[in-house]
N, C-alpha and C positions, 0 to 999 in steps of 0.2 A: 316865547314866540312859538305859535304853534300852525307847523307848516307841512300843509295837506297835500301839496303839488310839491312837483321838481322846480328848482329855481336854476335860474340859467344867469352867468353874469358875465358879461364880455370882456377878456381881457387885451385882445389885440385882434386884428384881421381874422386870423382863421384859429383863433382859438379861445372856449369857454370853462370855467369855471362852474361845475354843476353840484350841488346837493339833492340827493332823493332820499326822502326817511323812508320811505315804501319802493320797492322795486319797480322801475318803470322801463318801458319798451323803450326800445332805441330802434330804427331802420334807417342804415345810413345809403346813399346813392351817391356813388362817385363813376366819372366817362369812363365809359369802356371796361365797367366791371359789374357785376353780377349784385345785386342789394346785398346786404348784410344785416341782420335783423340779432341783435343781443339786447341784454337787459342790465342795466346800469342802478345801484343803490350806492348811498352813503354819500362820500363827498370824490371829486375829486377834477384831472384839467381831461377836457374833450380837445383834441386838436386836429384836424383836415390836413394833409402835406399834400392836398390837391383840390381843385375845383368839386367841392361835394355839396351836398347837404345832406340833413339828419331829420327823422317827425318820429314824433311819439301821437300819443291820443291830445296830447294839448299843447304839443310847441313845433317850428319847424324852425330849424339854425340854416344859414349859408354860408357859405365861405366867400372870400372876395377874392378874384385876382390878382396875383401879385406880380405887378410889373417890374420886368429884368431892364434893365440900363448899361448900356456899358460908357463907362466914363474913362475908362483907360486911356484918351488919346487927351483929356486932360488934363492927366496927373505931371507934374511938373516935380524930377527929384533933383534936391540943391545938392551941391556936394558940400560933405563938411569941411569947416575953416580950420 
């Protein structure tokens, strides 16, 4: 396989799986924080712990919302027998 670009692979909501054989740009944007511009090669996991995104010269990633629930007032604990 011979692979000229960064490959991007989605593993879950806000997190990818990248391969770069050649060094490639990264500028990530996340709310209420200043860009951040590094350079990513070889392989490895890209992950968001907040509403971002990320672009190089040929891909832009997003992260998705991760909605909170509270279920506590369901939780029913049995007592043991």
């Amino acid at each position: 396989m011979d692979l000229k670009e960064i490959l991007w692979i989605t593993l879950r909501r806000n997190a990818w799986i990248y391969v770069a054989l050649v060094p490639e740009h990264l500028t990530v944007l996340c709310m209420r924080q200043k860009p951040t511009d590094t350079e990513i090669t070889g392989s490895g996991v890209l992950t968001f712990l907040s509403v971002s995104s990320g672009y190089g010269n040929i891909f832009i990633i997003r992260s998705l919302p991760i909605p909170c629930v509270n279920n506590a007032d369901k939780d029913i604990n049995q007592p043991f027998i």
